[in-house]
VOGU-3710 file (C-alpha; in Angstrom, 3 decimals, decimal comma):
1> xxxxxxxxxx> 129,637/58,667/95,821  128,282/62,260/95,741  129,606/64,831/98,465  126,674/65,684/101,158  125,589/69,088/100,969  126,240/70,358/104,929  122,611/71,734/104,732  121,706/68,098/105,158  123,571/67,635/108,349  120,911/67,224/111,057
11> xxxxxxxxxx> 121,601/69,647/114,405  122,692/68,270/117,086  120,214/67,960/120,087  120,077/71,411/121,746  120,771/73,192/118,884  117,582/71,204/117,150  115,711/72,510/120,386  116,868/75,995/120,334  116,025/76,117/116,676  112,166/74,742/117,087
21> xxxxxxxxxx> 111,916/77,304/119,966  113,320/80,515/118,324  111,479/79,746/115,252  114,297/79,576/112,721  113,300/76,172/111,780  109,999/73,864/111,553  109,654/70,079/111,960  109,201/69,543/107,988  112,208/71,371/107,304  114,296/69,221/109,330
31> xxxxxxxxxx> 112,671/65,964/107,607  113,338/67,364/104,123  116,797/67,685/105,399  117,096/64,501/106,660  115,268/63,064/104,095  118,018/63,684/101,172  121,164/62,260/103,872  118,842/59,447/104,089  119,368/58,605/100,501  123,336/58,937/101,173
41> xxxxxxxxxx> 122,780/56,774/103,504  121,277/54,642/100,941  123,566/54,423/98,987  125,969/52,532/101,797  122,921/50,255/101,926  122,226/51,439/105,683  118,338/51,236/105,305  116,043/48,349/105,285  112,679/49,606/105,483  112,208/53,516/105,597
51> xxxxxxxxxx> 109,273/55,734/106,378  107,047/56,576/103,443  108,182/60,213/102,940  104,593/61,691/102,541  103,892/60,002/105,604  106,895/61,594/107,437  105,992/64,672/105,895  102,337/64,708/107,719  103,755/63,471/110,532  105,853/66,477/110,229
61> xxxxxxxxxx> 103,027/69,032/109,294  100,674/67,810/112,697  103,782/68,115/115,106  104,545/71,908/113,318  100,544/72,881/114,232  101,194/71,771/117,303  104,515/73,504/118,193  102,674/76,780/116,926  100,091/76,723/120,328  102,049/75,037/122,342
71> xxxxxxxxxx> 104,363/76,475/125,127  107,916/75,364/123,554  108,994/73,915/127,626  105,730/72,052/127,441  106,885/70,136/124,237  108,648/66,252/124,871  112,331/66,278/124,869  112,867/64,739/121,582  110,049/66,618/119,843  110,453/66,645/116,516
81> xxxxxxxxxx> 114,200/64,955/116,553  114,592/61,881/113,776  116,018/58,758/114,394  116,201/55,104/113,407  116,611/51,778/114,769  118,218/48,907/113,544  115,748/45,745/112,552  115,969/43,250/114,915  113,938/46,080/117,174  110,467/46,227/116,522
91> xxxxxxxxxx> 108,381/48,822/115,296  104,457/48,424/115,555  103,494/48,533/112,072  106,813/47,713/110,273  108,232/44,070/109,328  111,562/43,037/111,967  113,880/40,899/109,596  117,055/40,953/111,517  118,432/40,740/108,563  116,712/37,638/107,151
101> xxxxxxxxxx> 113,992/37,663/104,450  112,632/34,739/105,454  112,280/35,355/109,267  110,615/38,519/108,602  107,237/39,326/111,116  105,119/41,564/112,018  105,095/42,621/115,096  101,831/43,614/117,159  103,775/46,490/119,175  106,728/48,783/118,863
111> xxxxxxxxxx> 109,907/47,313/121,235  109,782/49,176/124,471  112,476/51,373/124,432  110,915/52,583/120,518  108,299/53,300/122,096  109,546/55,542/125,313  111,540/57,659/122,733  108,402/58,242/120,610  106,819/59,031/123,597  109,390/61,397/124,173
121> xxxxxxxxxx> 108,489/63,206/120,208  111,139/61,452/118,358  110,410/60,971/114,781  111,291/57,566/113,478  112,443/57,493/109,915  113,215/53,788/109,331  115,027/50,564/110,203  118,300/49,337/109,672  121,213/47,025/108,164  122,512/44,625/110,111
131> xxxxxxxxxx> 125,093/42,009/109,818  122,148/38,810/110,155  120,677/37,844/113,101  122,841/40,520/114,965  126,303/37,568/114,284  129,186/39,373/112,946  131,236/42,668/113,336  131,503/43,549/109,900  128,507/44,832/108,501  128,981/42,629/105,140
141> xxxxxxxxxx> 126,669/39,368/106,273  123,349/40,764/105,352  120,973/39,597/101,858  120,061/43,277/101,865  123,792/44,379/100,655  126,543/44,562/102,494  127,337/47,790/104,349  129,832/50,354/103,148  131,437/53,396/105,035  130,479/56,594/103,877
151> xxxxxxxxxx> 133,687/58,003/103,828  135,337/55,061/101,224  132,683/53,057/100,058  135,769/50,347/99,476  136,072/49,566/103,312  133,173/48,121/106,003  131,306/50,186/108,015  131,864/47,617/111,129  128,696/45,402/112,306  126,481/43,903/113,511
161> xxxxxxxxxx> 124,622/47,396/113,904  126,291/49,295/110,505  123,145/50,669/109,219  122,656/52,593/112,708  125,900/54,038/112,632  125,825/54,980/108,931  122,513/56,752/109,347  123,671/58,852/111,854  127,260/59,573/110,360  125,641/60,558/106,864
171> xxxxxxxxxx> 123,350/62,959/108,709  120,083/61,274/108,134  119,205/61,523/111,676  121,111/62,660/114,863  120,987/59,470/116,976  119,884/55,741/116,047  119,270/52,297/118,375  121,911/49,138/117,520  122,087/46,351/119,704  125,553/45,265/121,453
181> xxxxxxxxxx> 126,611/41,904/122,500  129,886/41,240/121,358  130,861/45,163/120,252  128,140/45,945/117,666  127,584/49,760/119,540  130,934/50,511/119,411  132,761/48,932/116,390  130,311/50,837/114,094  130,982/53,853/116,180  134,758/53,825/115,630
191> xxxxxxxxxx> 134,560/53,163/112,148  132,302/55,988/111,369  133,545/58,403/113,309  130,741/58,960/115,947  129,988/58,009/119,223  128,737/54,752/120,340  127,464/54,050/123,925  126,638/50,716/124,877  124,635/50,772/128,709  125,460/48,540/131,430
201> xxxxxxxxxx> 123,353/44,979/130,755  119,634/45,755/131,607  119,650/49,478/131,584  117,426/49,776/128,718  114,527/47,373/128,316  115,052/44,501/125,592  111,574/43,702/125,839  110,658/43,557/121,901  114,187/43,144/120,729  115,244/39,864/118,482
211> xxxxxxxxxx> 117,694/38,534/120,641  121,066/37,045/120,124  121,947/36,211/123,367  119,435/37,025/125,335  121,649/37,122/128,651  124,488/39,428/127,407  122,673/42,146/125,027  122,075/45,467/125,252  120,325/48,167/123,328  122,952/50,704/122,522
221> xxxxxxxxxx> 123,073/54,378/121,267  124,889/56,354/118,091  125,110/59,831/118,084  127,195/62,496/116,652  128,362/63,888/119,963  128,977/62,257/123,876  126,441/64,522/125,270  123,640/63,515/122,739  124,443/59,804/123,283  123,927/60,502/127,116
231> xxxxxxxxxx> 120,896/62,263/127,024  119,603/59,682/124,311  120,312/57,008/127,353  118,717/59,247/130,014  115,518/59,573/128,518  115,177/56,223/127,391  116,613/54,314/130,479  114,193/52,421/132,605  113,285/49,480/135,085  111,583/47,443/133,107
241> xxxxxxxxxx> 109,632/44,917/135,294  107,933/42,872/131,969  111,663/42,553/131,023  113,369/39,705/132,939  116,697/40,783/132,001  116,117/44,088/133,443  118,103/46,009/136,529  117,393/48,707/138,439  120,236/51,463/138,753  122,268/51,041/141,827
251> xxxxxxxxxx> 123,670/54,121/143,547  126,327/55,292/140,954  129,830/55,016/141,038  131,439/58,146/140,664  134,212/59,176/138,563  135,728/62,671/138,412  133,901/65,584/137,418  135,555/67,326/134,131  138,364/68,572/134,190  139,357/66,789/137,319
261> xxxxxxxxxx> 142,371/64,047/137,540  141,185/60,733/137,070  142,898/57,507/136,930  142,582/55,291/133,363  143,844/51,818/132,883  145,970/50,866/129,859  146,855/47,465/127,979  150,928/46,935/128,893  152,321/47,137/125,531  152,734/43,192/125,064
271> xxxxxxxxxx> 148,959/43,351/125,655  148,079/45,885/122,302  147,441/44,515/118,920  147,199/46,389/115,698  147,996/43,814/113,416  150,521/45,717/111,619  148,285/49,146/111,489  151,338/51,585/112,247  148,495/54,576/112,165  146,039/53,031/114,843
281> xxxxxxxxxx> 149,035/52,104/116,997  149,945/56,114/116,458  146,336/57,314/116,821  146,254/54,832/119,964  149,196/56,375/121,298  147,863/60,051/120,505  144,758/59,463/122,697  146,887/57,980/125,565  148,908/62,069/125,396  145,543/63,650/125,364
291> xxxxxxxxxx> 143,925/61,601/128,061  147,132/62,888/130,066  146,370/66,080/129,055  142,934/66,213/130,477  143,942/65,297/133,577  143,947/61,373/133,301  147,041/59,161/135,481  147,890/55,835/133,261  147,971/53,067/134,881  149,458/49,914/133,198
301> xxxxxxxxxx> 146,680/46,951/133,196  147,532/43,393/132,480  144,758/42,683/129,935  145,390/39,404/129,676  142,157/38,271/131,627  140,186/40,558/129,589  141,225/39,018/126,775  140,620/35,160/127,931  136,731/36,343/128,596  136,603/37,758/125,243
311> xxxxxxxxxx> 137,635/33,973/123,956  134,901/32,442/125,930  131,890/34,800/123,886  132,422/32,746/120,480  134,830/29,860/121,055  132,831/29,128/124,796  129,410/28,004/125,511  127,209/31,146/124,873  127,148/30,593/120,965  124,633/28,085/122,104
321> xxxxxxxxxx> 122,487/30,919/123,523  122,760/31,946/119,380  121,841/28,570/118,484  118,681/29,226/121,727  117,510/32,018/119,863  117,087/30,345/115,976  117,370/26,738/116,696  113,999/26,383/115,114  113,798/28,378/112,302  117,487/27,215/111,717
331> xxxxxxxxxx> 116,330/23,399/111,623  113,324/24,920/108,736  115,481/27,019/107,073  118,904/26,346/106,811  119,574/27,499/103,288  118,044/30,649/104,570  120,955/31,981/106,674  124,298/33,280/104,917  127,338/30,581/104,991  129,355/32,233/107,911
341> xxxxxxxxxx> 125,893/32,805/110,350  124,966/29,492/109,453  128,366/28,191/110,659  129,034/30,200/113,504  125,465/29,725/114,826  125,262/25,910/114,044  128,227/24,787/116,480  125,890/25,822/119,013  124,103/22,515/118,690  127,146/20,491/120,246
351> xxxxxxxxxx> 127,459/22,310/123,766  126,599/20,800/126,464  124,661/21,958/129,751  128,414/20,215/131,429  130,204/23,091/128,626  128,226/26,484/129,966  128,645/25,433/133,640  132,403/24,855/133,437  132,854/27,737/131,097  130,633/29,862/133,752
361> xxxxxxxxxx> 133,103/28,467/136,680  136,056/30,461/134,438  134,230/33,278/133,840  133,621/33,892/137,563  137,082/33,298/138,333  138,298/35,858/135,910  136,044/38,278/136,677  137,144/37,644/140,490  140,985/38,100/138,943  139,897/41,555/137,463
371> xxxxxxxxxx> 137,902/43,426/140,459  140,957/44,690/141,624  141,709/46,703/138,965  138,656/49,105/139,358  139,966/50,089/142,416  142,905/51,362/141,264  141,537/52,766/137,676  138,372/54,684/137,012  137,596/53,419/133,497  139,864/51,392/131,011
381> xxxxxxxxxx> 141,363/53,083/127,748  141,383/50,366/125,374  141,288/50,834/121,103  137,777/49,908/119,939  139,377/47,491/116,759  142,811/47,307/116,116  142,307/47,860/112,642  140,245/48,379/109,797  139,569/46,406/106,616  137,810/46,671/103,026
391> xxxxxxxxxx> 135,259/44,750/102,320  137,284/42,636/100,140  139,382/41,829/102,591  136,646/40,199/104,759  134,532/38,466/101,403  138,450/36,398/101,421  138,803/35,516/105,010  135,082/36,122/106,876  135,694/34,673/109,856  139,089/35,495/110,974
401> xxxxxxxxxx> 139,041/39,387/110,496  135,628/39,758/112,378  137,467/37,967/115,218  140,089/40,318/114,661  137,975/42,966/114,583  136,052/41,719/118,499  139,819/41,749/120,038  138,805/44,568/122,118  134,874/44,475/122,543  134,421/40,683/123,322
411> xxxxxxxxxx> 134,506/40,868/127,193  132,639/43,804/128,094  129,460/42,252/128,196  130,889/39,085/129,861  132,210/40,945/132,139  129,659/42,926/133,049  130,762/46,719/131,941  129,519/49,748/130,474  131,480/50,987/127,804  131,720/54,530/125,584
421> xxxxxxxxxx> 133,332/54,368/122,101  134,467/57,669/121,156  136,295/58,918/118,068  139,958/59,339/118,386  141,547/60,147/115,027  141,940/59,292/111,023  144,125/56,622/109,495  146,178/57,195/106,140  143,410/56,558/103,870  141,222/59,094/105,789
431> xxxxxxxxxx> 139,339/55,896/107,664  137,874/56,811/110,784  139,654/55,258/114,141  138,534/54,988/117,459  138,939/54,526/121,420  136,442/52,630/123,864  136,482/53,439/127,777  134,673/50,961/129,751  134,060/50,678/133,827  132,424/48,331/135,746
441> xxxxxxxxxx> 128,015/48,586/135,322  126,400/51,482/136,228  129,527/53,747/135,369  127,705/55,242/133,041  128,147/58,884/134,076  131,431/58,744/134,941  132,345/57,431/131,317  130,543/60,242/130,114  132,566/62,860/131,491  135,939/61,943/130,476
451> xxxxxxxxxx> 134,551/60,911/127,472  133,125/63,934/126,846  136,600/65,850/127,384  138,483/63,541/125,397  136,022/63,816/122,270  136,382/67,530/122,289  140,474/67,159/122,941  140,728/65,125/119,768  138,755/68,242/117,737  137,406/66,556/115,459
461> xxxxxxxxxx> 135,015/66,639/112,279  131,588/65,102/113,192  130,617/61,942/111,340  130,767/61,910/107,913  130,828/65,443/107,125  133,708/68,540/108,041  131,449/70,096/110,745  133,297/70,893/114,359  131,726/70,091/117,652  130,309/73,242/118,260
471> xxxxxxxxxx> 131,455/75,637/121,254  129,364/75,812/124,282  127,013/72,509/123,635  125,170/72,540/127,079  125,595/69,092/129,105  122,659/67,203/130,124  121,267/66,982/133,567  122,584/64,094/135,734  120,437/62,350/138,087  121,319/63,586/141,484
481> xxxxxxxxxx> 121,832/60,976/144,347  119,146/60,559/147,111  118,750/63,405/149,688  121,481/65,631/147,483  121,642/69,393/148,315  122,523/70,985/145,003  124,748/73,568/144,890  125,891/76,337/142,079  129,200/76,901/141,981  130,850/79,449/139,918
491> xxxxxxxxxx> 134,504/79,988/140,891  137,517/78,013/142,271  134,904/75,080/143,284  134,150/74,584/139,890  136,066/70,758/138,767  139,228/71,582/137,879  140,075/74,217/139,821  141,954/74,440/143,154  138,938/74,407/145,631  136,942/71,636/144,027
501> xxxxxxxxxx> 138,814/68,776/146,200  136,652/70,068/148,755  133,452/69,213/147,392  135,130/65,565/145,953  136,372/64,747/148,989  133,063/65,047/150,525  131,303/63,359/147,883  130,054/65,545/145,936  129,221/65,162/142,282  129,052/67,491/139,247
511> xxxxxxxxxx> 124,876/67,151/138,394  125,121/69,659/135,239  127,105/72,779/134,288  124,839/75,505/132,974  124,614/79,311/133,157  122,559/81,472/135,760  119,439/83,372/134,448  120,048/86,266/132,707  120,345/88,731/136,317  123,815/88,011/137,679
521> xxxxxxxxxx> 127,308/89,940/137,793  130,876/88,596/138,450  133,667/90,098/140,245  136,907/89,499/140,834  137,562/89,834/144,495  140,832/91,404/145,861  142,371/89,553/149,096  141,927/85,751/148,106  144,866/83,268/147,660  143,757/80,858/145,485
531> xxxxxxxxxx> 141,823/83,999/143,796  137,966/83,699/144,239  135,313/85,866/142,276  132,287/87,020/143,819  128,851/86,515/142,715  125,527/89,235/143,225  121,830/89,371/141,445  122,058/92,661/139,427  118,612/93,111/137,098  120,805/94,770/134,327
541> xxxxxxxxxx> 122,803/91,908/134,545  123,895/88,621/132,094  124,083/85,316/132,349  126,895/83,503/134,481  128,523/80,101/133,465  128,157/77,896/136,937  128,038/74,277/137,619  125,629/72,289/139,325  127,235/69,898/142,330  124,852/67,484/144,150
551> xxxxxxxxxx> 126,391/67,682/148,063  125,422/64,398/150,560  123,359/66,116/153,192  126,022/64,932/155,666  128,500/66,898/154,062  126,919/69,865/152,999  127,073/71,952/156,631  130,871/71,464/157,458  131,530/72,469/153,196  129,155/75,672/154,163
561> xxxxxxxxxx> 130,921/76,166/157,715  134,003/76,730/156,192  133,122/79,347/153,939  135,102/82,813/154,305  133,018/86,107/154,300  132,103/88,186/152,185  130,985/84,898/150,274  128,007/83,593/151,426  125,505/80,663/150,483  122,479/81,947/149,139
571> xxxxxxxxxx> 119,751/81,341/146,663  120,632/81,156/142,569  118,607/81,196/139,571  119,654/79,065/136,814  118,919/79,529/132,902  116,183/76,497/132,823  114,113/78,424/135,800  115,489/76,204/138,683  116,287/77,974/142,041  119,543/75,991/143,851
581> xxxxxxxxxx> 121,654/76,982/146,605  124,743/78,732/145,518  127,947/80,772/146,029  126,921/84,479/146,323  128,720/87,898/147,932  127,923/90,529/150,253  127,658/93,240/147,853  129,688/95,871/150,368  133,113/93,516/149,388  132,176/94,573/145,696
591> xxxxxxxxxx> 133,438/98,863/146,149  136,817/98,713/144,020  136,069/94,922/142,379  136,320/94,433/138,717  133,529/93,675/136,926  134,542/90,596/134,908  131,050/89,782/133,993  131,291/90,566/130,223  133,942/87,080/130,335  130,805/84,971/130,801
601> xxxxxxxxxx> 132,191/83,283/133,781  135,369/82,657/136,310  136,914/80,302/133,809  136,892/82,006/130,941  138,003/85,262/133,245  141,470/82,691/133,829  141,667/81,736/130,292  142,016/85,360/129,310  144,509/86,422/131,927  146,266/83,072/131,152
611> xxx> 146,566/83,910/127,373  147,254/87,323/128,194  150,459/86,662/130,135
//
């Protein structure tokens, strides 16, 4: 297989954005780009139907004419960003298949979540491979050619959402939609070393999505970085009332800012299986040290329950919520499904009404056996497979190494979690390998900051290609709770430093960290134990890095009570035009100061003096 050019590489989000607004790149160069990893992609059989590329090309042109006379902060989010989705989620005008020839439709309207992120100017460039009818965790059970990973075309590129996952680690676009119900947003993920994020059950709308079973799935997200994956989710996320599957957000459960200690659950070591893989049990064990390293506390989980629920997905009841979803173009068409579908969905035709309710009765009671644990642990660090296999390996024993393979994944959606798969290393024969932290629903942020950390602690290439996560990607805006004050921070309140207990312990959470407009200096102020900086509006002077805190109103006039002069609360300008509250000085505390403003920010002012001593 040909090396990828690193032209081809899309940019990631923001720098896609920055690029469009500064000029130093149009819409139709970013599709030719994309265009030529799309044929990579190809090659690993990740596409089903594509985009005609003349018509992606005018598509292209219109939304370049339009950039040129409009206001680049009037332009959609995802203006002019590519992306795919795999094919059991319909696009008006293209055929769904979900992997089937003979199912294929026509649908009248694009799913609903296809159509919020065109809405939002994303570009779609085609649909994708997927192990059939959305049954399997291998990416091999498809008509249209069985999957392979980019980086070793010998070994799978995980299922049932490969083709998602290899468009976005070949470059062809930064983000793609899969579909998860037994780990098919986070398998893929881990063996193609990106990120897959897989949204508490009902986040994003199903409506117009094939179904496996209907009760447990969830649209999920690939991208090339945590940060895209999150924004991909904000954007999209909705209540859907015309989806009966769908939930409205609950107040979120917060996690620790980054940077911040946090508490992560661990399988005891009778618990782990690798099957013999000596480097995922090491890369495993690596991401464990670097989780520590970030601040995380390991707490030993039995993960025995976990594992029971994960039995119940394919040897329980709900493969007759499969059987729901086919049963009558499975009675037409038998001959029309591959052997291991066909045999896996088929045994849902024996259940009984008498086998879901009893195997419901266990699942409550181990879900009841497993609440505990979130209040000791903030997420749970688990590996995403144990191992990896070529797809020889699974053409001699089908069945067995998918199971294998769903060790870890099975019970998140049974158990009703959110879950973030995030690269964690490289096995001996340069396959990717990966972690998955997963929280109770509606976790979502929280997973993404630790998450976030832990991708950048493992410093790693992104996807298929040798490019770093670049320095300084900009974190996307968080929701902010009802009746939140926000507040800019920019010293030893920021997470990780010695003040910020006193915003936690109030309740406070981290909404964004950013940089002040352009019109700010820093000092470092003499007399403070833990050492403070001070903060005033100077028009000659640069941009600050601050974070963004959302305060309860209850809290936020004791936390500003017990403020020492010559700091002050005042009124900050932040780089997207927003005025917050914020930490400011009295500029008479400045005469004698040092002017640390040329370090970009308090932090970076510690890191110096740090490496410096």
């Amino acid at each position: 297989m040909a090396k990828r050019d690193a032209a081809s590489t899309p940019p990631l989000l923001d720098e896609l954005r920055r690029a469009y607004a500064d000029d130093r790149t149009s819409v139709a160069e970013v599709i030719e780009r994309c265009l030529i990893a799309a044929d990579e992609a190809d090659a690993c059989n990740a596409w089903i139907h594509r985009v005609p590329a003349d018509e992606l090309r005018a598509i292209a042109d219109a939304m370049d004419r339009r950039r040129r006379v409009t206001d680049a902060a009037a332009l959609p989010p995802l203006y002019g960003i590519p992306f795919a989705v795999k094919d059991n989620i319909d696009v008006a005008g293209m055929p769904t298949s979900a992997g089937c020839p003979d199912f294929t439709f026509m649908p009248a309207e694009s799913a609903r979540v296809v159509a919020r992120l065109q809405a939002a100017g994303a570009i779609l460039i085609g649909k994708t491979n997927l192990d059939q009818f959305a049954t399997g965790l291998v990416g091999t059970r498809s008509p249209f050619g069985a999957c392979r990973n980019p980086r070793n075309p010998d070994y799978i590129a995980g299922g049932s959402s490969s083709g998602s996952a290899i468009a976005v680690a070949c470059g062809a676009v930064p983000f793609a939609l899969g579909t998860d119900t037994a780990g098919s947003g986070r398998v893929p993920a881990a063996l193609n070393n990106i990120v897959g994020l897989k949204p508490s059950r009902g986040m994003l709308s199903n409506r117009g999505v094939f179904p496996a079973c209907r009760s447990l799935d969830c649209v999920s997200v690939f991208a090339l970085c945590v940060e895209d994956a999150y924004e991909v989710l904000r954007i999209a996320m909705e209540h859907d009332a015309a989806d009966p599957f769908a939930r409205a957000c609950p107040p979120r459960r917060g996690i620790a800012a980054p940077g911040s200690a946090f508490r992560f659950g661990v399988p005891r070591d009778e618990d782990l299986e690798f099957y013999g893989d000596a480097d995922a049990e090491r890369c495993f064990a690596d991401t464990v040290r670097r989780l520590v390293a970030i601040g995380g506390q390991p707490q030993q989980v039995d993960f025995r329950p976990f594992r029971e629920a994960s039995c119940l997905l394919y040897e329980g009841p709900w493969i007759a919520e499969r059987y729901l979803a086919v049963r009558a173009f499975l009675g037409a068409h038998p001959e029309s499904m591959i052997a291991p579908t066909r045999e896996i969905i088929g045994r849902g035709a024996a259940l009984t009404a008498a086998d879901a309710f009893a195997a419901y009765y266990r699942l409550q009671e181990i879900r009841r056996r497993i609440a505990g644990e979130w209040d000791r642990i903030d997420c749970l660090v688990t590996p995403t497979v144990p191992t990896t296999y070529r797809i020889a390996d699974i053409a001699a024993s089908p069945v067995e190494l998918n199971s294998r393979l769903g060790y870890y994944t099975n019970n998140v959606n049974l158990l009703d979690l959110c879950a973030m798969a995030v690269p964690a290393g490289f096995l001996a024969e340069g396959q990717p390998y990966g972690v998955t932290l997963s929280a109770p629903a509606f976790s979502e942020q929280g997973l993404y900051r630790i998450a976030s950390d832990l991708h950048r602690a493992v410093d790693l290439p992104l996807g298929a290609s040798s490019r770093p996560l670049p320095d300084g990607l900009s974190t996307p805006r968080f929701p902010a709770p009802p009746d939140a004050i926000l507040l800019s921070v920019s010293g030893a309140h920021m997470a990780g430093l010695p003040l910020n207990h006193q915003l936690t312990s109030i309740g406070a959470v981290l909404e964004q960290r950013t940089q002040t407009a352009p019109c700010y200096r820093l000092y470092s102020l003499d007399g403070f134990d833990p050492p403070r900086p001070g903060m005033v509006r100077d028009a000659d002077g640069v941009a600050i890095e601050v974070e963004v805190w959302a305060v309860p109103r209850e809290g936020f006039g004791g936390f500003v009570d017990g403020i020492p002069a010559p700091l002050a609360i005042g009124t900050v300008e932040l780089a997207d035009g927003r005025c917050v509250n914020g930490f400011v000085c009295e500029p008479h505390a400045l005469t004698g100061a040092t002017d640390i403003s040329a370090c970009g920010g308090w932090r970076r002012y510690l890191e110096r003096g740090a490496a410096a001593s």
